[in-house]
C-alpha positions as CSV (number, residue, x, y, z in Angstrom):
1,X,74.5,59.6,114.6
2,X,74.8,60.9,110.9
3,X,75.7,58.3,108.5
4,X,79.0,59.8,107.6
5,X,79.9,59.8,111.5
6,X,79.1,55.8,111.3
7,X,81.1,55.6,108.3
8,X,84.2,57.2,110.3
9,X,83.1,55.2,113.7
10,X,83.1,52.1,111.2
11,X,86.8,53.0,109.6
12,X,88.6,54.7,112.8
13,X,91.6,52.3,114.7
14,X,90.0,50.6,117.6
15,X,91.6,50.4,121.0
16,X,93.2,46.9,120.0
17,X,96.8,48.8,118.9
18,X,96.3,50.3,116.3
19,X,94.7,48.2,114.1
20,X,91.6,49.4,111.9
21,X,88.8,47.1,111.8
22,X,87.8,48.6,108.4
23,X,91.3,46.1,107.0
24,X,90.4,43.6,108.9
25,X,86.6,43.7,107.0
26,X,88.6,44.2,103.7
27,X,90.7,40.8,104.5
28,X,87.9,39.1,105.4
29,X,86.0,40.2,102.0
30,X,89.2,39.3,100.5
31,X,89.3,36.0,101.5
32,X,85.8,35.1,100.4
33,X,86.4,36.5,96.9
34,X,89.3,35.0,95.8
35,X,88.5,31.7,98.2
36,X,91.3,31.2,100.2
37,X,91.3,30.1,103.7
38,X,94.0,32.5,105.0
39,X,95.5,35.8,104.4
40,X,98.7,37.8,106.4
41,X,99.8,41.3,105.5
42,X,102.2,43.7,107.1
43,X,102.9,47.3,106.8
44,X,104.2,49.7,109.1
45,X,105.4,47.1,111.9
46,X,101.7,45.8,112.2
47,X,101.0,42.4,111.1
48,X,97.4,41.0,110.3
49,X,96.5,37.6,109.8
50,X,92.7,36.7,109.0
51,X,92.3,33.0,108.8
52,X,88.8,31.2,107.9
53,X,87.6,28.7,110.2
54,X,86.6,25.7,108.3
55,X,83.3,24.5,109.2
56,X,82.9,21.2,111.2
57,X,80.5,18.4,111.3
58,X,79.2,18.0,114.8
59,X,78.2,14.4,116.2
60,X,79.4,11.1,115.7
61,X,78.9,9.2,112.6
62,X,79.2,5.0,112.8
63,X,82.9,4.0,111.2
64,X,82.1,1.9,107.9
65,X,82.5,-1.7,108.7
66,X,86.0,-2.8,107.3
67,X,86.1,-4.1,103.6
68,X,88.5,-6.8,103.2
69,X,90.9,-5.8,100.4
70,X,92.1,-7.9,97.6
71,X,95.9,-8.6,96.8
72,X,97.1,-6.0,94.5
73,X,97.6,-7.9,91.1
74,X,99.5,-4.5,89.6
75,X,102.1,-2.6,90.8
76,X,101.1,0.2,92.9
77,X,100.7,4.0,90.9
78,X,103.1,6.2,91.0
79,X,103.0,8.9,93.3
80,X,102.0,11.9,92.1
81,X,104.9,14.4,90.5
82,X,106.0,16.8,92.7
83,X,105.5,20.7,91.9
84,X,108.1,21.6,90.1
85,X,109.9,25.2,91.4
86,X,109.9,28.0,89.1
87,X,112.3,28.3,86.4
88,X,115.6,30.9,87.1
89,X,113.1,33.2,84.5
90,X,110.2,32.8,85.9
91,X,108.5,36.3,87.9
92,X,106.0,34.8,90.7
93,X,103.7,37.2,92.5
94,X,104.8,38.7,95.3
95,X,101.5,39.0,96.9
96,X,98.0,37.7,96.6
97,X,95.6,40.0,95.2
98,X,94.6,40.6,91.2
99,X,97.1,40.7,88.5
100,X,96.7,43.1,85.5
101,X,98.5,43.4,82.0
102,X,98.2,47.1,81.7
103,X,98.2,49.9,83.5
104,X,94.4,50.6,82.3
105,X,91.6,48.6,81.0
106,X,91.7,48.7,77.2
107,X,95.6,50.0,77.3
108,X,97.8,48.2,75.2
109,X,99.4,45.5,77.7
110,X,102.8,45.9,79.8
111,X,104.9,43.7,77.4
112,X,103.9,41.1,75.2
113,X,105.7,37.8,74.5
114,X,108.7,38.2,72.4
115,X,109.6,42.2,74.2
116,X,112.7,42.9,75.0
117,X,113.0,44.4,78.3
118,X,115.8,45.9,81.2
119,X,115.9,45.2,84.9
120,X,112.4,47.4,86.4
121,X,110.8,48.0,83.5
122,X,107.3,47.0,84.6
123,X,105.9,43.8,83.4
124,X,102.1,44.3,85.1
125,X,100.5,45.0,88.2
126,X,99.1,43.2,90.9
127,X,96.3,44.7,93.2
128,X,96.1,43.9,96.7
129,X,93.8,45.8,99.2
130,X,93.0,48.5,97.0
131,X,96.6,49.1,96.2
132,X,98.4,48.6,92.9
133,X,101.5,47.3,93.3
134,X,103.9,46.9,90.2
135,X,106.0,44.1,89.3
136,X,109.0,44.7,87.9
137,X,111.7,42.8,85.7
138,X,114.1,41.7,88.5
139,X,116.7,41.4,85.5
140,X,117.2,42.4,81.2
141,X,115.5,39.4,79.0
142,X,112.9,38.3,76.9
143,X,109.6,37.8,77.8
144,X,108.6,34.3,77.1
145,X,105.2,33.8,78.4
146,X,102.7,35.6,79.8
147,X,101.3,33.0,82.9
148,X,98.2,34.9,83.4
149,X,95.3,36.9,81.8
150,X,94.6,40.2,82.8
151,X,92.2,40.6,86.0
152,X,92.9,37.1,87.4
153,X,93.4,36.4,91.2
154,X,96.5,35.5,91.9
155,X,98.6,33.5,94.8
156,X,101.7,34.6,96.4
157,X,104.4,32.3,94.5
158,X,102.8,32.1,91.3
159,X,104.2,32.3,88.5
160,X,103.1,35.8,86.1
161,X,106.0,36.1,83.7
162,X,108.9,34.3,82.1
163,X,111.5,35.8,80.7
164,X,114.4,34.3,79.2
């Protein structure tokens, strides 16, 4: 078998509906460079989740003997303060994947605090699986603040922009 018939073997869909193992591999590599533990993407009706197992410890370990715990002389700590949810300005990524500021490396960036800018202009661009996707103004403002730096991984939900 040549190499460029493995490569196609390697990349065709599989009997298993569809699907191309070749996404699946990119998931997975996904998932191991930007850390995460799980990852689902749709398109075209299909729908792929890739999920890390976490690794567990095997065997049983002796319970520590109980500590007998003094009074609490202070009152107990707070808990900690919730997450707060975006602001009504704030543009959060629709996607995980890698943002960037401008549409090429050493381009002058999308917009810059203090622009002015109308419903779809582009703010920047977030890759996911090979694909840049853009992220538009979902309204006319002012960009406020810039929440990330340019080839950062990013979360779905969080926040890139906020305009005001």
């Amino acid at each position: 078998m040549s190499s460029k018939d493995a490569k196609e073997a390697q990349h065709s869909p599989r009997s298993t509906g569809g699907i191309d193992a070749g996404v699946i591999r990119e998931l997975a590599e996904l998932l191991t460079e930007t850390s995460l533990s799980e990852i689902e993407v749709e398109q075209a009706g299909i729908r792929i989740r890739v999920a890390r197992q976490l690794s567990a410890v095997y065997g049983s370990v002796p319970a520590p003997a109980p500590v007998a715990q003094p009074a609490p002389t202070t009152a107990p700590e707070p808990a900690p303060a919730k997450r707060e949810a975006p602001s009504a300005g704030t543009v959060t990524s629709p996607m995980v994947g890698t943002v960037y500021v401008a549409p090429e490396p050493g381009a002058s960036p999308f917009v810059k605090p203090g622009d002015s800018v109308k419903e779809g202009d582009t703010l920047l661009i977030v890759e996911a699986m090979k694909t840049m996707n853009p992220i538009t103004a979902p309204r006319s403002g002012v960009v406020k603040e810039i929440c990330v730096r340019d080839a950062e991984p990013v979360e779905f939900g969080q926040a890139l922009v906020v305009l005001g």
